[in-house]
C-alpha positions in Angstrom: -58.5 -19.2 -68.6 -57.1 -16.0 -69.0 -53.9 -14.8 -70.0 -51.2 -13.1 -68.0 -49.7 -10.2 -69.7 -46.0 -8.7 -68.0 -44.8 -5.4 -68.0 -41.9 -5.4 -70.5 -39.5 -4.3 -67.0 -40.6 -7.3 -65.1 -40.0 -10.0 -68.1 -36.6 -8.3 -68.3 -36.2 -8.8 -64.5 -37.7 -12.8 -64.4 -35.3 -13.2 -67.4 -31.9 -11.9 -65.6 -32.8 -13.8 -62.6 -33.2 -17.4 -64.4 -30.4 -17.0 -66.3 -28.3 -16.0 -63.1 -29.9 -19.1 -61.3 -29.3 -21.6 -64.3 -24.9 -20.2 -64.4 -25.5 -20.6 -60.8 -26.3 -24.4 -60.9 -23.6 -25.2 -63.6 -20.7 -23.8 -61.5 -21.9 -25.0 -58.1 -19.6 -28.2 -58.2 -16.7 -26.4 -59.6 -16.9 -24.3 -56.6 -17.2 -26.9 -54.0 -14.4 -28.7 -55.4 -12.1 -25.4 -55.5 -13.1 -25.2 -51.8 -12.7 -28.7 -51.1 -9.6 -28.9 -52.3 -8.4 -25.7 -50.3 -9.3 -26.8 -47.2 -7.5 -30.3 -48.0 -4.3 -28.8 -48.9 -4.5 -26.2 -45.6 -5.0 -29.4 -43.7 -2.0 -31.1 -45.1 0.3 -28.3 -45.0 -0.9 -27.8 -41.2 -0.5 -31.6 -40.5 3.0 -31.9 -41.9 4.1 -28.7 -40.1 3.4 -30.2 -36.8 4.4 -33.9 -38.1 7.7 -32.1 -39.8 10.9 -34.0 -38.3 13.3 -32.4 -39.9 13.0 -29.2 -38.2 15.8 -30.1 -35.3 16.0 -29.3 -31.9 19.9 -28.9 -31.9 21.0 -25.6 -33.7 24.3 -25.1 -36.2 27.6 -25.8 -34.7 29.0 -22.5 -33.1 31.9 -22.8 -36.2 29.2 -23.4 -38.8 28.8 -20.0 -41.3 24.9 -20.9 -40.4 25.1 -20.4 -36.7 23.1 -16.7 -35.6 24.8 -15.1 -33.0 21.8 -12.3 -33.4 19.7 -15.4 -33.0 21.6 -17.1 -29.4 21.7 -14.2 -28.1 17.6 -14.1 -28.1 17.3 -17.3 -27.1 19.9 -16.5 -23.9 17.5 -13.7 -23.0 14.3 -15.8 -23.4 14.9 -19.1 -21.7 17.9 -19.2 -19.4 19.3 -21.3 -16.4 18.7 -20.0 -12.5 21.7 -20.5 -11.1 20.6 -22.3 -8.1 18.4 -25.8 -7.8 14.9 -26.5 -6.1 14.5 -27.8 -2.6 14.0 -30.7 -4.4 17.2 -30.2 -6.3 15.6 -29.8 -9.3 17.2 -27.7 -12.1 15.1 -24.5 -12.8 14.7 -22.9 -16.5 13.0 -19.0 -16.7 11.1 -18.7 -19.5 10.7 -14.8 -19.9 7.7 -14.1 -22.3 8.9 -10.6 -22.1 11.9 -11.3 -24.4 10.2 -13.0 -27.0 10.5 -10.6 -30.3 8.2 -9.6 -32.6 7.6 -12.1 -35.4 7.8 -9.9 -38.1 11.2 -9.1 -37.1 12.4 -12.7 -36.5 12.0 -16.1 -38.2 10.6 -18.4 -35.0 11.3 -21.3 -36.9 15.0 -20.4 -37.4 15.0 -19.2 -33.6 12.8 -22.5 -32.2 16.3 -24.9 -32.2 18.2 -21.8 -30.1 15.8 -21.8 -27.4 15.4 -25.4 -27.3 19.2 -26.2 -26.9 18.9 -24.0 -23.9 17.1 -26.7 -22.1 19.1 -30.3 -21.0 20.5 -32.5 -23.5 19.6 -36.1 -24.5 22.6 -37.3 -22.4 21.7 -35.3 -19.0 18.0 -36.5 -19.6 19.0 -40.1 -19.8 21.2 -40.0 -16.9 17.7 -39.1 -15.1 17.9 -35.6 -14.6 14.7 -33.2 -13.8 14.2 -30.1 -14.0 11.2 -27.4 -13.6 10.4 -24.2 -15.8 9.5 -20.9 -14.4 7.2 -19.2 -17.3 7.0 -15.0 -16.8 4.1 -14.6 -18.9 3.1 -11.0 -18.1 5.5 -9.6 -21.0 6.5 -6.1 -21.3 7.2 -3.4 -23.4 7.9 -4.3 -27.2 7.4 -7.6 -26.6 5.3 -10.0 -28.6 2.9 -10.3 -26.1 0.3 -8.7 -27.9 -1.6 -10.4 -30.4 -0.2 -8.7 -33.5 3.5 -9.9 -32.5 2.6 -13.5 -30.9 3.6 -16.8 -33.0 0.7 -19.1 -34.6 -0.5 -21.6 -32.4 0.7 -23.8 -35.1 4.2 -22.8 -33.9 3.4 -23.8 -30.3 2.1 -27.1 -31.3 5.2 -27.7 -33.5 7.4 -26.5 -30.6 6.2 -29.1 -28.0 5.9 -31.7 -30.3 9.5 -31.2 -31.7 10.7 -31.8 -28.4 11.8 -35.6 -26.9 10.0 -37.6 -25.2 12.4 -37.6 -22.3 12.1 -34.0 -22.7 8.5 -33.9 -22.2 8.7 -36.2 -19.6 11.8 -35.1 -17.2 9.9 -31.8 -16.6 8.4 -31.7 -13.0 6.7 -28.5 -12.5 5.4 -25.9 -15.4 5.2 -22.7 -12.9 3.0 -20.2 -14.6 3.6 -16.9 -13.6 1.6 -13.2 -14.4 -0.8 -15.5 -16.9 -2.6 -14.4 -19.5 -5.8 -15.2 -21.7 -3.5 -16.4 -24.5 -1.3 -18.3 -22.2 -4.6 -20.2 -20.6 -6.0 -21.1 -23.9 -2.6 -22.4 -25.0 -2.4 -24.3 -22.0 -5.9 -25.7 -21.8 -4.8 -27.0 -25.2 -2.0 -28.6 -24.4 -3.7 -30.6 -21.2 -6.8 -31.8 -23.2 -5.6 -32.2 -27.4 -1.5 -32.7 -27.3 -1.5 -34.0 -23.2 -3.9 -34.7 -20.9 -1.1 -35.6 -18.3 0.4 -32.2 -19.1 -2.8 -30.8 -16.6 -1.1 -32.3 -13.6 2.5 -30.6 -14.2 1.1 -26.7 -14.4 0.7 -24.7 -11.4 -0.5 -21.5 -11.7 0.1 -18.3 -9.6 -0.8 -14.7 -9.8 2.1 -13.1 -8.5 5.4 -13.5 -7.4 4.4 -13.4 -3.7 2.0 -16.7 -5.1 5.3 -18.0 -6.3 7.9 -17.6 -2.9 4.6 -20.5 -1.6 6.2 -23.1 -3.9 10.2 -22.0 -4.3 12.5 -20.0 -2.9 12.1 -16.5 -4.9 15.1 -14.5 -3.2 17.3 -17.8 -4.9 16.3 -17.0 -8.2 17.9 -14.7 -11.1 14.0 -12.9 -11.5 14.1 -10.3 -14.7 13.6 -6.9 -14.5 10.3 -7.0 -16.7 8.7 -10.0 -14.5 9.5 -7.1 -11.5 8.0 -4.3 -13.3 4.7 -6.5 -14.4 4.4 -7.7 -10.6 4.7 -4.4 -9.6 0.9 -3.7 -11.4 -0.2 -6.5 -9.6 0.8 -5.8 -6.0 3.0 -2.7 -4.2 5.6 -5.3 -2.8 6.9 -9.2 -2.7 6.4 -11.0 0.4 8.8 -13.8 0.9 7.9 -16.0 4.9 10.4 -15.6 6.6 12.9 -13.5 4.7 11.0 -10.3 4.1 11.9 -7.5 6.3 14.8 -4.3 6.9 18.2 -5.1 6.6 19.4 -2.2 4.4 17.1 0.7 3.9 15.7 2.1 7.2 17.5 -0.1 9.3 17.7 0.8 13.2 21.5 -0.3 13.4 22.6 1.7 9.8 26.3 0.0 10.0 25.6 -4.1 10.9 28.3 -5.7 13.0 30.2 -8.4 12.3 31.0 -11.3 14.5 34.2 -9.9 15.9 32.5 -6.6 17.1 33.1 -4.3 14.1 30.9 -2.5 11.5 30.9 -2.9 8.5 29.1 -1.4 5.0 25.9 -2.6 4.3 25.6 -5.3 1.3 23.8 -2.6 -0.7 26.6 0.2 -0.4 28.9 -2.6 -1.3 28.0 -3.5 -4.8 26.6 0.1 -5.8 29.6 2.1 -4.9 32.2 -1.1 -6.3 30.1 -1.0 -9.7 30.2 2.7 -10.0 33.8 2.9 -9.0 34.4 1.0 -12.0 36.8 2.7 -14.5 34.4 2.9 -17.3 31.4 3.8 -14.8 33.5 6.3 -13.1 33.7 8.6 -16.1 29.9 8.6 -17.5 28.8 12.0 -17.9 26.2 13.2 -15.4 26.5 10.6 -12.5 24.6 10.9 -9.8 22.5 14.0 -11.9 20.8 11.2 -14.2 17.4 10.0 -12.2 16.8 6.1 -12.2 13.8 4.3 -13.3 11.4 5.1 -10.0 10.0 1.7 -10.1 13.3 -0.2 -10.8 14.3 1.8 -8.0 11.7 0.8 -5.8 12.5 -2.7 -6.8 15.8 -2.9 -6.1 15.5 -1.0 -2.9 12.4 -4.4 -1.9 15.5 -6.6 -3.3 17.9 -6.1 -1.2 15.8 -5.6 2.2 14.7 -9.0 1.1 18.3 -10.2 0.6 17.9 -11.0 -3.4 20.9 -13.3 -4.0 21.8 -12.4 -7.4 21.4 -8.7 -8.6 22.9 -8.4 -11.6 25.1 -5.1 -12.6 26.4 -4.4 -15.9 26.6 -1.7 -18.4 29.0 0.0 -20.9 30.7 -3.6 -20.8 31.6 -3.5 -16.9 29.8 -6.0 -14.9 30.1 -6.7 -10.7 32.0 -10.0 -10.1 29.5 -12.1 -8.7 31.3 -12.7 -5.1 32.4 -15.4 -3.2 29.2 -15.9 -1.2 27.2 -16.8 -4.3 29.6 -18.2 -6.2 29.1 -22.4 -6.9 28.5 -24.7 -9.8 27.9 -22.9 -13.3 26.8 -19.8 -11.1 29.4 -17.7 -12.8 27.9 -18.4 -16.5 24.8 -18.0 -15.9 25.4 -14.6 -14.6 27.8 -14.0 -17.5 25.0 -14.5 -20.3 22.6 -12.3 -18.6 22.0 -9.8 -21.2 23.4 -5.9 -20.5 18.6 -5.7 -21.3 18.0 -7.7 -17.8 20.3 -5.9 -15.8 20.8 -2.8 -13.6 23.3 0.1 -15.0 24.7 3.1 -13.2 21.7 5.4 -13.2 19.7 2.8 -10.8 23.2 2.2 -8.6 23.3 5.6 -7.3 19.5 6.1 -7.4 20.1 3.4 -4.7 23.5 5.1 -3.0 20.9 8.0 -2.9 17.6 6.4 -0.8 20.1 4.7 1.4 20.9 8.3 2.6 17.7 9.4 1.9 16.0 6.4 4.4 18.0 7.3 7.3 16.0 7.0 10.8 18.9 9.1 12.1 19.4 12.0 9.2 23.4 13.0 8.4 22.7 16.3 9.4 19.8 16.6 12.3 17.6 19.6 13.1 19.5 20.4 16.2 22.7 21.2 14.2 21.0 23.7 12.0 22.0 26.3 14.2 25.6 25.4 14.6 25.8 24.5 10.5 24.4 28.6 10.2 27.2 29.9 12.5 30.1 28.1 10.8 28.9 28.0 7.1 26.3 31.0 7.1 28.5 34.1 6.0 29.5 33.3 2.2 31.5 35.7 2.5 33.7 34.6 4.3 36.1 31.1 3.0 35.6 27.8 5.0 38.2 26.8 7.5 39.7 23.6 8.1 38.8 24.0 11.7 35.4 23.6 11.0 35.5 21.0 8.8 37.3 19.2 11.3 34.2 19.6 13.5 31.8 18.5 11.5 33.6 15.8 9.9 35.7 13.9 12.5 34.9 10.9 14.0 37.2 11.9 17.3 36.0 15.5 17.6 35.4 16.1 21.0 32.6 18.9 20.2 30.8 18.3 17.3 27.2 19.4 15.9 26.6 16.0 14.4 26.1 12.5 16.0 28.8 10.3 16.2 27.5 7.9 13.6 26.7 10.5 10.9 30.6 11.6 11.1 31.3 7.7 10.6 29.4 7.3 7.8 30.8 10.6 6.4 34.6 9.3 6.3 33.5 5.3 6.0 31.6 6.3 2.5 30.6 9.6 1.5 33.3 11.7 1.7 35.9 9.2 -0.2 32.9 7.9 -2.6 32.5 11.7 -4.1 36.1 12.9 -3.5 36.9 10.0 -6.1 34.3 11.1 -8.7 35.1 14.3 -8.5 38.6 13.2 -9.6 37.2 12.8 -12.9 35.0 15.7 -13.2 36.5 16.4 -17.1 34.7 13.4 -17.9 32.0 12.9 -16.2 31.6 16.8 -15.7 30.4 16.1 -11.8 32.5 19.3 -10.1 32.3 19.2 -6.5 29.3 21.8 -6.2 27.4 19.7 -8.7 27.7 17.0 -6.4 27.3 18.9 -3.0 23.9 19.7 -4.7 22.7 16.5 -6.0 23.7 14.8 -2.3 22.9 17.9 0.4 18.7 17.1 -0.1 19.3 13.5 1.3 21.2 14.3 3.9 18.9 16.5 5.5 15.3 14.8 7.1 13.8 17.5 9.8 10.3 18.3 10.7 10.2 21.5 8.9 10.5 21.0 4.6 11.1 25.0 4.9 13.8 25.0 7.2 15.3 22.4 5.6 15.7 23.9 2.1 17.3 26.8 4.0 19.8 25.1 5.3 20.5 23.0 1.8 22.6 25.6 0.6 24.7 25.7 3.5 24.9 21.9 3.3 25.8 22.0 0.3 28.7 24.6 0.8 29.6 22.3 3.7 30.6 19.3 1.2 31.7 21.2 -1.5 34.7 22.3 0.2 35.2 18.8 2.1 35.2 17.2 -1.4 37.7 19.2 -2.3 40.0 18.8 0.8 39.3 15.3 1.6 42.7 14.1 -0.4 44.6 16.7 1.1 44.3 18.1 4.3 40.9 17.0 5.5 41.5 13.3 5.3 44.6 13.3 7.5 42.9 16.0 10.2 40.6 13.4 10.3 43.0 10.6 10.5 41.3 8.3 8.0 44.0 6.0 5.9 43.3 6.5 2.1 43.3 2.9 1.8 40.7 2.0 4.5 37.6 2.9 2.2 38.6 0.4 -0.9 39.1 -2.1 2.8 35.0 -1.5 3.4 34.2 -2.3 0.0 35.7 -5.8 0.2 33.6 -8.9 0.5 33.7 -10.0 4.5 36.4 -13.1 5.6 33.4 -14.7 6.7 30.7 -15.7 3.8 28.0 -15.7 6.5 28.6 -11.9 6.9 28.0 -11.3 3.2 24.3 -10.6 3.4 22.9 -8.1 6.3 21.1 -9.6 9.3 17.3 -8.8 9.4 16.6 -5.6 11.9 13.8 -7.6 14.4 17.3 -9.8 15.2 20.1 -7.7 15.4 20.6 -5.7 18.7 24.2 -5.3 20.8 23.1 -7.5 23.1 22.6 -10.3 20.9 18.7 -10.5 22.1 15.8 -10.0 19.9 14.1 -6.7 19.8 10.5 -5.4 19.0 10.8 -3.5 15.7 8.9 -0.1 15.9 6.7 0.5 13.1 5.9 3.7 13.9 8.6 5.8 12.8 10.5 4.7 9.9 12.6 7.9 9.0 13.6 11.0 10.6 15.1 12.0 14.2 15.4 9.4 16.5 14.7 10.6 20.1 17.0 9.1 23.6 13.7 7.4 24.2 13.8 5.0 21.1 17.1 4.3 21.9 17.8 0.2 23.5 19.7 0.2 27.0 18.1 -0.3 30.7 15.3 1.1 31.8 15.1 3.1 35.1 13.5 1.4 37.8 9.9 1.8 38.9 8.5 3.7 41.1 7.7 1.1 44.8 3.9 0.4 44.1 1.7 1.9 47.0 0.6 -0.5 49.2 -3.0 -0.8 50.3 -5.5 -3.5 52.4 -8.6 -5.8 51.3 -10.8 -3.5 52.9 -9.2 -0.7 50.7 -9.3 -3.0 47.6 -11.9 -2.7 44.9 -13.1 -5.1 42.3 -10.8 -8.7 41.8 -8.5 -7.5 44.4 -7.6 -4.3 42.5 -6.7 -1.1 44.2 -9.8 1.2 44.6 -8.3 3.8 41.8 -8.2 1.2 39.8 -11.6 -0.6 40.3 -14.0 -0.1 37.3 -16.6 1.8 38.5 -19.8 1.5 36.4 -21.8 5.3 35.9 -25.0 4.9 36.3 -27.8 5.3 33.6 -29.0 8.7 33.3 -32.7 9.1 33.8 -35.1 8.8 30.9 -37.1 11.9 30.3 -40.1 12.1 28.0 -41.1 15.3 27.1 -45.2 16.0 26.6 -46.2 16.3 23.4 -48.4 19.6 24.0 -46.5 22.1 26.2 -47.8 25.3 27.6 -45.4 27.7 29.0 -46.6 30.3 31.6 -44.3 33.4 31.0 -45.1 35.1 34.4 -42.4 34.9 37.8 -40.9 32.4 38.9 -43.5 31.3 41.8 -46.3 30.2 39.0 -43.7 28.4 36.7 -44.9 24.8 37.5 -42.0 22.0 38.3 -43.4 19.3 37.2 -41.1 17.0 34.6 -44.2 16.2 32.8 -45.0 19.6 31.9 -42.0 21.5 30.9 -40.3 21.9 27.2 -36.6 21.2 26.2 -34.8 24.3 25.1 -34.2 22.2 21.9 -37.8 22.6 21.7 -38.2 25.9 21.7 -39.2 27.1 24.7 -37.6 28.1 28.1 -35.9 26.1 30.2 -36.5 24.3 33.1 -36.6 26.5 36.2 -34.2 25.9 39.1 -36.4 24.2 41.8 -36.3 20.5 43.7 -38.7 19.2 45.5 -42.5 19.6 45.8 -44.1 22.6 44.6 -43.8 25.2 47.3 -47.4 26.3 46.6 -48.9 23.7 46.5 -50.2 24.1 50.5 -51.0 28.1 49.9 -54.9 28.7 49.6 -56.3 30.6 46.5 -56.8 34.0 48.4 -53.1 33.5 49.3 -51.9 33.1 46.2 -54.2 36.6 45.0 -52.4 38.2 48.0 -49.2 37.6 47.1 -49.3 38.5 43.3 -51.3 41.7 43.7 -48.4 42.4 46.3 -45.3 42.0 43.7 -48.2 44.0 41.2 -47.0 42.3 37.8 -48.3 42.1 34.6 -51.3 39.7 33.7 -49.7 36.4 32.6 -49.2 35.9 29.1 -49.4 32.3 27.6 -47.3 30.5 24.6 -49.4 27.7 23.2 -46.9 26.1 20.3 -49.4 24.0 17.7 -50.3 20.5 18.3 -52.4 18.4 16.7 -55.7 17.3 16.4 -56.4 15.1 19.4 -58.3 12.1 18.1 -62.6 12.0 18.3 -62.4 8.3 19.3 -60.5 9.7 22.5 -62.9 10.2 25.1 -62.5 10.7 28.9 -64.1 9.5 31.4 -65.8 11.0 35.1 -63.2 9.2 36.6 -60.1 10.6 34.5 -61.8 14.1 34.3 -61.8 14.2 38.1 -58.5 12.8 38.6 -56.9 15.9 36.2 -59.0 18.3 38.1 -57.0 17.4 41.1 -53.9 17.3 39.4 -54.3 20.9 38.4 -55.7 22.0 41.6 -52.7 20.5 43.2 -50.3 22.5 41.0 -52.3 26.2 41.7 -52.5 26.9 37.9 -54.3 30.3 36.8 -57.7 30.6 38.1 -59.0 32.3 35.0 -57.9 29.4 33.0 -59.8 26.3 33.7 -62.4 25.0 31.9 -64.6 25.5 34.7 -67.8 27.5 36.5 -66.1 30.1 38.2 -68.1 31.2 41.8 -65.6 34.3 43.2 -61.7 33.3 43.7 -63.0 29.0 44.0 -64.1 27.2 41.4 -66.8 24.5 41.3 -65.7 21.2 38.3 -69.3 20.5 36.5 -70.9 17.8 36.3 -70.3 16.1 32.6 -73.7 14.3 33.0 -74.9 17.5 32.7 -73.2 18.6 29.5 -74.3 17.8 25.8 -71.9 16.7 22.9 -70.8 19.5 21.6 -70.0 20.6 25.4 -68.2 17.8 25.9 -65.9 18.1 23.1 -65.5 21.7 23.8 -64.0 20.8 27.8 -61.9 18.0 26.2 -59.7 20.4 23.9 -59.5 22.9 26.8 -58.2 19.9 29.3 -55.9 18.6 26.4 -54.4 22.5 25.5 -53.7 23.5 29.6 -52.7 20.2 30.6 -50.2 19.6 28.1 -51.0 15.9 28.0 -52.0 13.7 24.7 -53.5 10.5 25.8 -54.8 9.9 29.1 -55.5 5.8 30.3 -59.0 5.5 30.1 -59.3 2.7 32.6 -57.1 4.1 35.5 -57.3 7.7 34.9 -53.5 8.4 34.6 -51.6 9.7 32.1 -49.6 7.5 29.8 -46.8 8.0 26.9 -47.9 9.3 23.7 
């Protein structure tokens, strides 16, 4: 046996591995233990954090030095009380995932009894009341949302299972609402591990649209973010029944009220009262400041659909909620709606603006342009009260604007800016700052150029009736001061609160066809609603005069009939010669598409076809023309299998003695001006072949039918 001698690199190598093996071995256990043991203790800690009953549900008294006001006001903004019930009566909670903060900024296990308390108390649960939750899960910006900023799902767990049993069990609906990965696996996990009853409770839906199927969405006090998240989702929210125009773009711009006069719409209302407000009325730049575009939209959706509770507040001013709405803890829960999840100034007269903008009838027309250029066109010149008067009063006898534009001038406009302007030191909104920002929306023509002509003149238009409106302009006019803070008052009648949809408002009380097709711009006399002129008496007429079912003969459908099929041949030879050699057959002409002439002028049989040959000689030595010239376009090989019978080859040699073609040009054994067809008997192979091209090239045909002799489509 022989021995085994190592490299003195490779024992160092075996030796550094055994040893590294043998420490391996000896710490093994210690290591399993130390992992062991970690895993234990992260078990423990994560089974007494959910089992953990002293974390409590109720949060410090308000008087405690504990209690967070920081703290209720976060739980306020995410779980709060709509202010109206189910159809079932039910009590319904929002939770707004939006408003959940980041957790690195906030303890949730400090926060988790705030939010909690929000939700009925042990007494109210007892008593057997129920109640369903609204979860906006979509989020928003800066919310915790996103993974980094989301609580453990250790802190879900704990949150469920530190709530009551009667807690847990009162709930009737868990509405799920812009959902989310996160939010599935959390509540896949609650249905099968915590709950498997909990799977029965959840419905889910993608939008808020999905949500009007199962309550009554225009009832409830929706967030801004769950608006601006649906908004991603789908262009608008369609609620049955209650989605349609009763503000913006509305045929009747001024709705009636029951004892026959108009009234403001709900929209101008609450904008102008909020804006009026004293500490609204002085924010610098109103009506210069653009709004949110898509809060804008939203709002704009929210009151067509006739939202009932908009919320306004800003700056510490907030919009009574009015006597329409008003019930049962209505009034609190529009009071802790944070100043976050409402609507401020800048989106009030973003709105005050697109009601103008919308009109189907514009302020100022395109057929006052030219009146608006004679009055206001020389600058030179100042503006009279006369023609203010003019343009402005309702009871002007001649006026370039409609009588509803003046209206709506002295009802609104007129006294909305005069009052700004009042407090242009603050607010630093001059007249001509506001004749700019409004004179665009006023104006709606065909022509964009025109109109941005006429702007400035507009705008010099209601920069000197903003001026004059508390002086003279108002009294020419004979408005009351007082009558405009009269429109912005709620109705007498709570029924007249909210505007009636368009498709069922009409002066007669009837319902009317809403017309889609024009939404904006100059209304015509057509469009307008009033009796139609009589028809015309019907012209009378017989059975025997009648058409089809009994119909009058002009009005009988009268079926065209089918234009005739023509084939073209395949192999075309056009004769370029006169007219009296042009053959007239349809089977042996070519489409101009083609190529090649057209068809000549002639009906009928051939006219030579009864003229002898020495005729036909005669007659075209007379006219002395040129020797015909022949076009033959390419073709294609004709096929050796083809072969023609005695039979066909006798029954083409009549066809083209029938139509008189050139003499000189048949394939055949010429004897003076006749010819005499040879016999193919006669002829070998190669002869054969040699008279079948020649047929094939001057007759223009392809195939011929080799059992009856007559040609047949290609």
């Amino acid at each position: 046996m022989g021995t085994l001698y190592w490299d003195p690199k490779q024992r160092a190598a075996y030796l550094a591995v055994t040893t590294f093996l043998s420490i391996l071995t000896l710490i093994s256990p210690v290591l399993n233990l130390a992992a062991l043991t970690a895993e234990r203790a992260m078990r423990s800690t994560f089974a007494s954090r959910i089992r953990n009953k002293s974390i409590s549900a109720v949060p410090p008294p308000q008087s405690s030095s504990d209690y967070s006001q920081d703290l209720a006001r976060i739980a306020r903004r995410i779980l709060y009380r709509s202010p109206l019930p189910s159809k079932a009566g039910y009590a319904i909670y929002l939770l707004n995932a939006a408003a959940f903060p980041d957790t690195n900024d906030v303890d949730y296990d400090a926060l988790l009894p705030y939010v909690l308390a929000r939700l009925p108390g042990e007494d109210e649960l007892i008593s057997g009341t129920e109640y369903e939750v609204v979860f906006f899960a979509g989020g928003g910006e800066g919310s915790a949302t996103r993974k980094s900023g989301r609580p453990s799902w250790a802190w879900f767990i704990q949150a469920y299972n530190v709530l009551s049993r009667a807690m847990r069990k009162r709930i009737q609906r868990l509405y799920i609402v812009h959902e989310k990965s996160w939010v599935r696996v959390l509540v896949e996990m609650f249905s099968t591990v915590v709950s498997p009853k909990f799977r029965k409770k959840v419905v889910h839906v993608s939008t808020l649209s999905a949500l009007a199927l199962h309550l009554p969405v225009e009832e409830l006090l929706i967030p801004p973010s769950a608006y601006l998240y649906d908004r991603r989702l789908s262009p608008d929210i369609h609620v049955p029944y209650v989605t349609g125009r009763r503000a913006f773009s509305a045929r009747h711009p001024l709705p009636k009220s029951m004892d026959g006069r108009t009234r403001l719409p709900r929209v101008l209302r609450e904008t102008t009262s909020f804006v009026l407000l004293s500490g609204n009325i002085k924010q610098e730049g109103i009506f210069r400041i653009p709004p949110h575009a898509k809060l804008n939209e939203v709002l704009r959706e929210a009151y067509d659909r006739s939202q009932r509770f908009i919320v306004w507040k800003e700056a510490g001013e907030a919009l009574p909620v009015p006597q329409a709405h008003s019930g049962e803890g209505v009034e609190e829960a529009v009071a802790e709606v944070d100043q976050i999840d409402a609507y401020g100034v800048a989106i009030a007269t973003g709105l005050i603006k697109s009601w103008y903008r919308e009109l189907r009838q514009p302020i100022f027309p395109q057929t006052s342009y030219p009146e608006i250029r004679r009055m206001f066109g020389d600058r030179e010149l100042e503006v009279e009260l006369s023609d203010l008067v003019v343009v402005t009063s309702p009871t002007a006898e001649v006026s370039p604007l409609p009588v509803i534009s003046r209206v709506i001038l002295t009802r609104h406009l007129l006294p909305l800016l005069a009052q700004i302007e009042v407090h242009k030191d603050d607010n630093q909104m001059t007249a001509l700052n506001l004749a700019i920002c409004f004179a665009p929306t006023l104006l709606c023509g065909p022509d964009q150029l025109e109109d941005m002509k006429i702007s400035s003149l507009v705008s010099r238009y209601l920069e000197a009736a903003i001026q004059s409106w508390e002086g003279e302009l108002g009294g020419a006019c004979r408005i009351e001061q007082a009558a405009f803070r009269k429109d912005l008052r709620e109705p007498e009648n709570v029924h007249e609160y909210e505007d009636p949809l368009d498709l069922q408002h009409s002066e007669s009380g009837d319902q009317i066809k809403e017309d889609e097709s024009q939404t904006n711009g100059i209304i015509l006399l057509d469009n307008e609603i009033g009796d139609a002129p009589p028809l015309p008496p019907r012209r009378a007429f017989t059975e025997q005069q009648s058409g089809t079912m009994g119909q009058p003969p002009d009005l009988a459908i009268k079926r065209r009939p089918a234009p005739a099929v023509e084939i073209p041949p395949r192999y075309s030879t056009i004769i370029q010669d006169g007219q009296a050699l042009v053959d007239c057959s349809p089977t042996s002409y070519a489409r101009t598409t083609d190529g090649f002439a057209p068809r000549p002028p002639c009906s009928g049989a051939n006219p030579f076809a009864d003229m002898t040959d020495s005729a036909l000689l005669e007659k075209d030595i007379g006219k002395s023309h040129a020797e015909p010239t022949y076009a033959i376009p390419k073709r294609k090989a004709v096929p050796t299998e083809t072969s023609i019978t005695t039979s066909s080859t006798a029954h083409l040699v009549r066809l083209l003695h029938s139509h008189r073609l050139p003499p000189n040009h048949l394939p055949h054994t010429r004897t003076g001006t006749s010819y005499h067809p040879p016999n193919p008997q006669t002829l070998t192979s190669s002869q054969q072949r040699r008279r079948r091209r020649q047929l094939a090239r001057v007759s223009g045909l392809c195939v011929f039918d080799l059992e009856h002799g007559a040609p047949s489509d290609p």
